[in-house]
Each structure stands twice: as structure tokens, then as C-alpha cells.
N, C-alpha and C positions, 0 to 999 in steps of 0.2 A: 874450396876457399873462395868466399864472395871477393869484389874488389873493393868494398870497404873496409874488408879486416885488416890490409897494412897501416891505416888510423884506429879503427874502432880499440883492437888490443891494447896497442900500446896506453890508447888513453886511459882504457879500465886500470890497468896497472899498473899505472904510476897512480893515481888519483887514491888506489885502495890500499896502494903503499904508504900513504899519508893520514889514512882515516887517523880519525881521533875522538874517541868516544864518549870523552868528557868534556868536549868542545860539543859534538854533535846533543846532548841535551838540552843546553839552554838555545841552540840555531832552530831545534825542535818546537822548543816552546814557543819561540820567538812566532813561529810560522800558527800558532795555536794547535800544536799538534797533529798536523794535519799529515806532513810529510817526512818521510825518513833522509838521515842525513850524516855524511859521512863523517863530519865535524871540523871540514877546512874551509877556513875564512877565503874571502875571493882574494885578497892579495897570493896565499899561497898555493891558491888553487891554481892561480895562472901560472906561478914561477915553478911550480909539478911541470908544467908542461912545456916547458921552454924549450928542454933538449929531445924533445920530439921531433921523428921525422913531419915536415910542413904537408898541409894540405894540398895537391898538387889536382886533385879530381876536376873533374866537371859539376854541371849543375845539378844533373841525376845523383853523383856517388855524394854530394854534397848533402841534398835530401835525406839520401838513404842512411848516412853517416850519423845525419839529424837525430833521424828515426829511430835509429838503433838506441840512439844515447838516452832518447825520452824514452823507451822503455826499460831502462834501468829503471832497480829502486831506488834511489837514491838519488835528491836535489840535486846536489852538484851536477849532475851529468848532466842536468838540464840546462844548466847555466852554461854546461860548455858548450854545449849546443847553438844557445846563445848567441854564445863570442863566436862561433867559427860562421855562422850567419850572418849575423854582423860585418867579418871580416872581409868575408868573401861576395857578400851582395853581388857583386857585379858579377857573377857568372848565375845571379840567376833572371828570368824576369816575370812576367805576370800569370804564366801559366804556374808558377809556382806558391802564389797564395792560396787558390785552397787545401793544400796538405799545411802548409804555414798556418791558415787558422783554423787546420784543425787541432793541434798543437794547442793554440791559442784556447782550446772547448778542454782540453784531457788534462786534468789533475790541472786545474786552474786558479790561480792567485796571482796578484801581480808580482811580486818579483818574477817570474816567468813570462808574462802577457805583458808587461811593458816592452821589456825587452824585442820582445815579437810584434809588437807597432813600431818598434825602431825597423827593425828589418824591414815590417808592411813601407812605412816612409819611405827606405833610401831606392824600394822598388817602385813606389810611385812617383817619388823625385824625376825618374829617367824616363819614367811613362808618362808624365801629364799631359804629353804635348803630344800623345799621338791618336788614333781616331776616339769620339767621344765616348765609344762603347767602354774605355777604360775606366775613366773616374766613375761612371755610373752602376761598375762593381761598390766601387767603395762605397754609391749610395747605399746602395745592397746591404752591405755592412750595419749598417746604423741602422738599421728596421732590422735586423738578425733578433733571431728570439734567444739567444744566450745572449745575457748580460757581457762576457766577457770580449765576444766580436766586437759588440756595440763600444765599447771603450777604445778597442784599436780604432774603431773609425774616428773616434773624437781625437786621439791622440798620436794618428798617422804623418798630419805635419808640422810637429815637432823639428824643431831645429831647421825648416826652412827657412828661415828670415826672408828677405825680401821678395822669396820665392811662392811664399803660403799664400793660398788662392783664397782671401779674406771673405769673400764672401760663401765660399765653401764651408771656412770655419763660422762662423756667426753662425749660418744656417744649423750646420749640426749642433750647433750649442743650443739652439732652439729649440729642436727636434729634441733633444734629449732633458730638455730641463724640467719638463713636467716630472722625470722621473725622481725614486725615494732614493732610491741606491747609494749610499756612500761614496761608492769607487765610481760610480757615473758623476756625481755632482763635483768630488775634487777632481776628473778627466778634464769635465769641462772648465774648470777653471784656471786648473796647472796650463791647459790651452790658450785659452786667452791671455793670459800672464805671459807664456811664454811667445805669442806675435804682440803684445805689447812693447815687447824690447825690443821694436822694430818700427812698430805703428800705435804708439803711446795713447794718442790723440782717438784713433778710433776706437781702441778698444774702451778709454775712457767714457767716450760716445756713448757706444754700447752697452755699454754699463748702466747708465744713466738712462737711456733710451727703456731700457729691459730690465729695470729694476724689480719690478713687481713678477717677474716671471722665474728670475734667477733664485734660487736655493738662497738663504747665507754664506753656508760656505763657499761654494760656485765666487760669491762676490769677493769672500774675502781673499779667498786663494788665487784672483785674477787679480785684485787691485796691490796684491803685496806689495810692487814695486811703485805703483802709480803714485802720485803726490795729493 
């Protein structure tokens, strides 16, 4: 018995005790059919797991936990994955993004890969302050030849507020604006948008400054709140 399995079971168990197969169609299609799915909405996904014994591991059985769960078939488990990453951030720290985006590359769409820029964030939230060779991972990121890395990198600081390295962001918004990609163009603007509720005025700037290089959408979805 590995020492993930006193989580890994319980979770499969409860989670399969709850499928629901007429739910899982339309979550199906929702996704364009891409992935399989057990048919429980996230509200009752989490309250499945409420009377679970808690996570108690470190940041290895943490991963491994991870790991186990993205290779189910079945979405959900990926979401709980998610949430216990999420949860537990602080027990891991930078040595733990590249298995994190490799995750981010396997059976990729964003309700899974947002999720996992949240995690990439609250790890580089603790790291930005320490030697330089850190952030210039996350360059790394945004020159990545899967579309999907390159999105963590535009959307890693998220929910910094007055913490977001602005000209970190600008720059990636740049670097990436030539591209066609859908899911790149709303990254970059869900970004901006979201250090505007912080720094209004620059991001305004920025807009105006870079207008001819920004997407439309890129504009729309940065200015939402802008006046």
C-alpha cells in the first residue's frame, strides 16, 4: 500500500458513489465531448468529500495524490486535484512546477489549466522575492511551444493586486498578442482587467498606448470595467 492510498481511495469512493449519468451528458457536451464525466456539479462534488479523512501529507504525497487523480477517467477527479492544490499550496514550492505544468500539457482545456495558473500564482506569490533565476522560469513559460503553458504564464498573477509585477504583465501581454488563439487573447485580457481593479489608470494607458497591437477581444475583455 503506497502512502497515498489512505486519500487517493476514499476519494474515488465517494465521488463514484455519487456519479450521475444523466447529469454527466450535458457536463459532456458542455466540454465538446472531449472528456468523460462522472455527472456531479462542483457544489456537490466538494460536499462528497467533506467527511473525508483531511490531507495531512507533505508536498511529495501531495503531487503524488495529484497524480493519481489525473489519471482517472473521469473530469471530476481532476478538479479535485485542483482544489487540494489549491488548498494546500504552501506545502509545496518551485521545484514543484514542472510536474504542475505538466498536468497543465495532459488532457488540456481550461477548466483544468486555469485552475493550475491559480496554483502556478500562489507559488510564485512566495517566490518572487527570491534569487532572479525564479521569475525567469516563468519567462520560460510564455515562449513554451504548448499553447496551454503559455496561458499559465499570462494568467499566473491573477489576484495579486498590489502585489502584480506590472511590468511583468504588460510585457507578457505583448509577447503574446500577436497570437490567433482564442484562449491566449481572452488570458490576456481577463489579465489586464483583472490588475485594473488595482491600477485603473495604467492599464487604461496601456490600452490606448497598444491599441493597434491588442486583438479586440484582448480590448474588450480588459476594458470591461474601465469607464
Amino acid at each position: 500500500m503506497t502512502t497515498m492510498n489512505p486519500w487517493l481511495a476514499p476519494i474515488e469512493a465517494a465521488l463514484r458513489a455519487q456519479a450521475d449519468a444523466q447529469q454527466a451528458v450535458p457536463m459532456k457536451a458542455y466540454m465538446l465531448g472531449q472528456f468523460e464525466f462522472l455527472g456531479i456539479r462542483a457544489g456537490p462534488r466538494r460536499d462528497a468529500l467533506k467527511g473525508l479523512p483531511k490531507f495531512t501529507g507533505s508536498g511529495e504525497e501531495l503531487l503524488a495524490l495529484a497524480d493519481a487523480l489525473w489519471c482517472l477517467p473521469e473530469r471530476e477527479f481532476r478538479y479535485v486535484a485542483v482544489d487540494l492544490l489549491a488548498k494546500h499550496h504552501k506545502c509545496l514550492d518551485t521545484s514543484a512546477l514542472p510536474r504542475i505544468l505538466q498536468w497543465a500539457q495532459t488532457g488540456s482545456w481550461w477548466d483544468t489549466v486555469d485552475g493550475l495558473a491559480g496554483v502556478v500564482g500562489d507559488i510564485w506569490l512566495r517566490a518572487k522575492d527570491t534569487p532572479a533565476t525564479v521569475p525567469n522560469r516563468m519567462d520560460e513559460c510564455l515562449v513554451h511551444p504548448n499553447m496551454w503553458v503559455r496561458r499559465v504564464a499570462m494568467l499566473h498573477q491573477l489576484g495579486w493586486r498590489e502585489q502584480t509585477e506590472q511590468d511583468r504583465l504588460f510585457r507578457y501581454a505583448l509577447t503574446l498578442a500577436p497570437e490567433k488563439d482564442f484562449f491566449i487573447r481572452k488570458a490576456i485580457g481577463w489579465a489586464l482587467r483583472d490588475h485594473a481593479r488595482t491600477r485603473p489608470d495604467a492599464v487604461r494607458d496601456f490600452l490606448a498606448r497598444h491599441a493597434d497591437q491588442l486583438s479586440d477581444l484582448t480590448r474588450r475583455e480588459a476594458g470591461k470595467h474601465l469607464n
